[in-house]
C-alpha positions in Angstrom: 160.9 -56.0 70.4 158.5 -53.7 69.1 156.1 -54.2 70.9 157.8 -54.5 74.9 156.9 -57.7 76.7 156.1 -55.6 79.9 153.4 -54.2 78.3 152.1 -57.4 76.9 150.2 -59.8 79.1 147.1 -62.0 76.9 148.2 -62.7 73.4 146.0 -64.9 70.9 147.0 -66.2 67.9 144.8 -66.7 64.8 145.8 -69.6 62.8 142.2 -71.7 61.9 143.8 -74.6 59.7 144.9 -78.5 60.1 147.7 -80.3 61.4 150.8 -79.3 58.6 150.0 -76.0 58.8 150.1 -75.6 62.6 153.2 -78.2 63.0 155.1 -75.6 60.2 154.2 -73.0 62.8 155.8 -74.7 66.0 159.3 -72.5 65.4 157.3 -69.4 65.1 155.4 -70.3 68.2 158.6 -71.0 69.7 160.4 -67.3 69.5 156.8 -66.2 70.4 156.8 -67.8 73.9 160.7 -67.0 74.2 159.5 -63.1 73.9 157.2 -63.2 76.2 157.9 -65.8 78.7 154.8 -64.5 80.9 152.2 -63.9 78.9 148.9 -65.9 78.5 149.0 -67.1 75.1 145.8 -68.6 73.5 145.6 -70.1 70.1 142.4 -69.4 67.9 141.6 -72.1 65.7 139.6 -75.0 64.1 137.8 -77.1 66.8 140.3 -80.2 66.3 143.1 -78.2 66.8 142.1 -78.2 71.1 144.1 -81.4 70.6 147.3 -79.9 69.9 147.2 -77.3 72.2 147.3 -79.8 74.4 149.8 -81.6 72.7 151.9 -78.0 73.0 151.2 -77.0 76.3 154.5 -75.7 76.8 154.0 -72.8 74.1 150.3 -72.1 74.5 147.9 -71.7 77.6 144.4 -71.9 76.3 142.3 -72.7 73.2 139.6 -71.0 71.8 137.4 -72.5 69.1 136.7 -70.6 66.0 133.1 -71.1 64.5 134.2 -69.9 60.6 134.0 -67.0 58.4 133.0 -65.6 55.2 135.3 -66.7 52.6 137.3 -69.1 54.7 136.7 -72.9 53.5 138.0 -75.0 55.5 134.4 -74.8 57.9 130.9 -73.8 57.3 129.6 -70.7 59.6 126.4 -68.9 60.8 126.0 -65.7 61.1 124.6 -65.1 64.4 127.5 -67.4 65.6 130.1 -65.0 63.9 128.3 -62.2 65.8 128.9 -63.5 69.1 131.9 -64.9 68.6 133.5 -61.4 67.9 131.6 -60.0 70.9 133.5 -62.5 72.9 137.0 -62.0 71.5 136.4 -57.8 72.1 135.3 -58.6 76.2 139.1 -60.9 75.8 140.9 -57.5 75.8 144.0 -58.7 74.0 147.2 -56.9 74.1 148.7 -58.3 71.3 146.4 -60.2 68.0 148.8 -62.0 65.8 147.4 -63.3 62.2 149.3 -66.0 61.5 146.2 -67.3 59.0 147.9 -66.4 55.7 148.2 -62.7 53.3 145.4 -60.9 55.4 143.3 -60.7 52.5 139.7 -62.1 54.5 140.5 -62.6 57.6 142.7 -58.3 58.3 139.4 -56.6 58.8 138.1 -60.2 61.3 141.4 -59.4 63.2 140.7 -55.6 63.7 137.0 -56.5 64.9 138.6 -58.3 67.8 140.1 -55.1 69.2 143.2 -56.1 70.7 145.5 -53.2 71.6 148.0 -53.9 69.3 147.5 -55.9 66.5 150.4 -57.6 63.8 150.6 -60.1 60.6 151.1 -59.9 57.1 149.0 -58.4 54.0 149.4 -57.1 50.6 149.9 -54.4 48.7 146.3 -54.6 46.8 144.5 -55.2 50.4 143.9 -53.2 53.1 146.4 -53.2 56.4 146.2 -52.7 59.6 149.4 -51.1 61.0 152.1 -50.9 58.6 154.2 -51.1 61.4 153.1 -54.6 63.1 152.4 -55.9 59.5 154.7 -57.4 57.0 154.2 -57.7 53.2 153.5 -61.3 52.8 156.4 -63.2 52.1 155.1 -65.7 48.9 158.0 -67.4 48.5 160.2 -70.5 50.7 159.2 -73.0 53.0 156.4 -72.4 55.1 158.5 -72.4 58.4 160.4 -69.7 57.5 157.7 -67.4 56.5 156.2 -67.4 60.2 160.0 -66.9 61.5 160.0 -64.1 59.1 157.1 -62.5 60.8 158.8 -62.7 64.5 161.6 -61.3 62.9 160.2 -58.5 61.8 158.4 -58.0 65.5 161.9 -58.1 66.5 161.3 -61.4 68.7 164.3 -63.2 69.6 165.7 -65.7 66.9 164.9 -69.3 67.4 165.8 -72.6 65.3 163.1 -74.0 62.4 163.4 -77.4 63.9 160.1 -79.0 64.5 158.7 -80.6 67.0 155.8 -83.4 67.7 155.7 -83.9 72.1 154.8 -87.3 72.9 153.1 -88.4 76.4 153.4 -91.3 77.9 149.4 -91.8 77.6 150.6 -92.0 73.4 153.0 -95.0 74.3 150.5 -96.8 76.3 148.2 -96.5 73.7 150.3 -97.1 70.5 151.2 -100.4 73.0 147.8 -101.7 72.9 147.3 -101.5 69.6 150.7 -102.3 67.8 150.7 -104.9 64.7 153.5 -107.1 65.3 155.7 -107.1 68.5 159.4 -107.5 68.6 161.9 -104.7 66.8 160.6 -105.5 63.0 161.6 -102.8 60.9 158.8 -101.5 59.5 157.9 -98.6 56.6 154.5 -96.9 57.0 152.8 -96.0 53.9 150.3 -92.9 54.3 148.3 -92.3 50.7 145.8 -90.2 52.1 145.7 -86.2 52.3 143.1 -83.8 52.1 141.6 -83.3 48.9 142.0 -86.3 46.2 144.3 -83.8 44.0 146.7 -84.1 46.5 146.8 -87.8 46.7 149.3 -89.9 44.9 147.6 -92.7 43.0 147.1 -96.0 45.1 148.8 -98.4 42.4 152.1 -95.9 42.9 151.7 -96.4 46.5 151.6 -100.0 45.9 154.5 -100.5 44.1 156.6 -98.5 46.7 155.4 -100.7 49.5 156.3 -104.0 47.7 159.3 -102.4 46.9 159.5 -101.6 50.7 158.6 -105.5 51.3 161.1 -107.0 49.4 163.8 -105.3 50.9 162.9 -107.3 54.1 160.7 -104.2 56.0 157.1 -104.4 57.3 154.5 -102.7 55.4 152.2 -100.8 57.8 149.5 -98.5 55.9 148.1 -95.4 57.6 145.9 -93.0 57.6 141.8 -92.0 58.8 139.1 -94.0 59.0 137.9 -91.9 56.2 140.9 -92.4 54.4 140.6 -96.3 54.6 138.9 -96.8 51.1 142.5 -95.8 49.9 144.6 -98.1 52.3 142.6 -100.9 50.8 142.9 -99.8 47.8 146.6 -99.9 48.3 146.5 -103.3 49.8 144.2 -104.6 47.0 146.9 -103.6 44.3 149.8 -105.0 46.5 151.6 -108.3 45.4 152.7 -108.9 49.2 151.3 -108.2 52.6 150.8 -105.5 54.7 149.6 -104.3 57.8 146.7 -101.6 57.8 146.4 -99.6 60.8 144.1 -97.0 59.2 141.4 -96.0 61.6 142.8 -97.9 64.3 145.3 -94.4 65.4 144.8 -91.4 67.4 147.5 -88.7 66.6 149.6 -89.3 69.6 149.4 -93.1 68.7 150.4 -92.1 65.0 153.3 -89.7 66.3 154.9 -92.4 68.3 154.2 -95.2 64.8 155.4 -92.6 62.6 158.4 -92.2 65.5 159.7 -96.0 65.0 159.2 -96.4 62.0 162.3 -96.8 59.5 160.6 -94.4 56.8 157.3 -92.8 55.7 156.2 -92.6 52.0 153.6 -90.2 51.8 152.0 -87.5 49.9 153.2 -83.7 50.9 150.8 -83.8 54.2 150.3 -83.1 58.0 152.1 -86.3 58.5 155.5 -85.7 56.4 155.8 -82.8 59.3 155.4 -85.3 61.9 158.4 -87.2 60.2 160.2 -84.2 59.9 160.0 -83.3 63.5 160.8 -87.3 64.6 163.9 -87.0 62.0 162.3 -90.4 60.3 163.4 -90.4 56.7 161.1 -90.2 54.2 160.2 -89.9 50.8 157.5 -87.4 50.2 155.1 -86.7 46.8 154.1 -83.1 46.1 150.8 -83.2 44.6 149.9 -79.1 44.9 153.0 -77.8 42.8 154.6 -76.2 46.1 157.0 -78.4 47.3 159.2 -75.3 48.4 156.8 -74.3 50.9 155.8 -77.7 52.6 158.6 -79.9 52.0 160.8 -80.9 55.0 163.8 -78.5 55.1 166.4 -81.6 55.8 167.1 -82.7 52.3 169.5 -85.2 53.5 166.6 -87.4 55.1 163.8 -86.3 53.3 163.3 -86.8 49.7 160.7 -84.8 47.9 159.5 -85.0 44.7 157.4 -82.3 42.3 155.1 -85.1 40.8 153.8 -82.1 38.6 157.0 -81.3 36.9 158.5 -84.7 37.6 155.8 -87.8 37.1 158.1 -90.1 37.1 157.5 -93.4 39.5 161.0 -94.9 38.4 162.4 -91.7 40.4 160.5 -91.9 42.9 161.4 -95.9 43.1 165.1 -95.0 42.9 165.3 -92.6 46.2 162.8 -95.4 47.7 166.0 -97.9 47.4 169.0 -95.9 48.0 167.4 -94.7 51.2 166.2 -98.7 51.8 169.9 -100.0 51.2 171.5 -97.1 53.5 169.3 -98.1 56.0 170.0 -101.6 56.1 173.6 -100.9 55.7 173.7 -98.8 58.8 172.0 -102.2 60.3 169.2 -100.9 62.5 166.3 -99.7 62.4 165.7 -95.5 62.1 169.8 -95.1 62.3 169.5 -92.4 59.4 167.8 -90.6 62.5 170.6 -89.5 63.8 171.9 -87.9 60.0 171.6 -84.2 60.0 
């Protein structure tokens, strides 16, 4: 490794985003514990993402909350907080600072200010770098997972699968008990229309017509998603010909990993919940809003369909994949058997 884990023993990662983007992270995290088994590694990032630390206890030790930045959206910040915050993340000490946020270009100098002893990521040519040693060019191309296992490869951290992963405790089961629809073994198809930011959301009459589609092939329609998200679930049910079940609101994210778990398929936009199918291996069928279905889609294109609405807005398509994976799913004659198709 380049930098030798006997020399490295607090390491923090900066990656300040939501759910998809961490979960496309997991492998990365992966090699990173595998290197260095002993070290303290703390995760810096948006206050929800405490959560999934815990959820990942088993790659990281401790969370640290961070309070935003000039010319990073996705929270607002104040200056005297920025301050302090630094001061805090220079008395850390660090041995090793690894920006895992994106190219570098905001948030290379924020990393440097943190004064770790050695600090690594990616940048660009047009932007200033750190340590062209530690740094990679930015690799803007392919699927989001790789691009992070590119990085650990070029710290020369040991090799590790892209599979991804969503832990469930037994707290998640309990819950996801008291609050589950319909009881029995129903085979059931969860619809999730939300994402963030309307551009990225498939329009509800589409989503309606998949989950009839979904009811007439004899599954249960169960519609997902925030409580902020449940103008569009009603929306969905409102424009539906049949029935369905709307559990929007009503889920925490360990109870909507072990939904999303059971369930015989997802429809979705491209979101933080196709990853969480990805990781159960729950076929889906997935709608790219953003034009980048090469970087978030899941890799296992024999499970997961994925299609570029922007170059492809075609619902028939869309309607098409919805059936054939329907009809193999039925044929394999239980519920979530494509699971087990690799």
């Amino acid at each position: 490794m380049k930098i030798p884990a006997e020399i490295v023993k607090k390491i923090a990662v900066f990656r300040a985003l939501q759910l998809g983007d961490l979960l496309c992270s997991v492998p990365a995290f992966r090699a990173l514990r595998l290197s260095y088994p002993d070290a303290e590694i703390c995760l810096i990032g948006l206050p929800w993402a405490a959560s999934f630390v815990d959820r990942f206890a088993r790659y990281f030790d401790r969370f640290i909350a961070f309070p935003g930045y000039p010319g990073l959206p996705e929270q607002d910040y104040h200056p005297r907080v920025v301050v302090e915050f630094i001061k805090g993340m220079q008395e850390e000490n660090f041995d090793l600072v690894v920006q895992m946020q994106g190219n570098g270009s905001y948030v290379n100098p924020l990393m440097e200010l943190f004064a770790g002893k050695h600090l690594a990521g990616y940048y660009r040519d047009e932007d200033y770098c750190p340590d062209r040693h530690l740094f990679m060019k930015y690799p803007n191309h392919g699927s989001e997972i790789h691009r992070h296992l590119l990085l650990m490869k070029h710290l020369d951290m040991q090799p590790v699968a892209d599979d991804l992963e969503f832990p469930l405790h037994e707290g998640d089961f309990q819950s996801f008990n008291n609050i589950r629809p319909f009881g029995g073994d129903e085979p059931y198809v969860c619809v999730h229309p939300g994402s963030r930011g309307s551009w990225r959301q498939w329009p509800t009459k589409h989503f309606a017509q998949a989950a009839d589609q979904c009811y007439l092939e004899g599954f249960q329609v169960v519609l997902t998603g925030t409580a902020d998200e449940r103008h569009l679930t009603d929306e969905v049910a409102a424009l539906m010909n049949y029935p369905a079940i709307s559990m929007a609101g009503k889920t925490s994210l360990g109870t909507m990993g072990v939904l999303i778990s059971k369930a015989a398929m997802l429809i979705s936009n491209c979101t933080g919940v196709s990853h969480m199918a990805a990781a159960f291996k729950t076929p889906s069928i997935i709608i790219s809003m953003d034009g980048e279905p090469d970087r978030w889609a899941p890799l296992n294109t024999s499970i997961h369909k994925t299609t570029n609405w922007l170059e492809k807005p075609d619902l028939q398509h869309v309607l098409c994949d919805l059936k054939s994976w329907t009809a193999q799913i039925k044929y394999n004659g239980q519920q979530g058997a494509m699971k087990t198709s690799r």
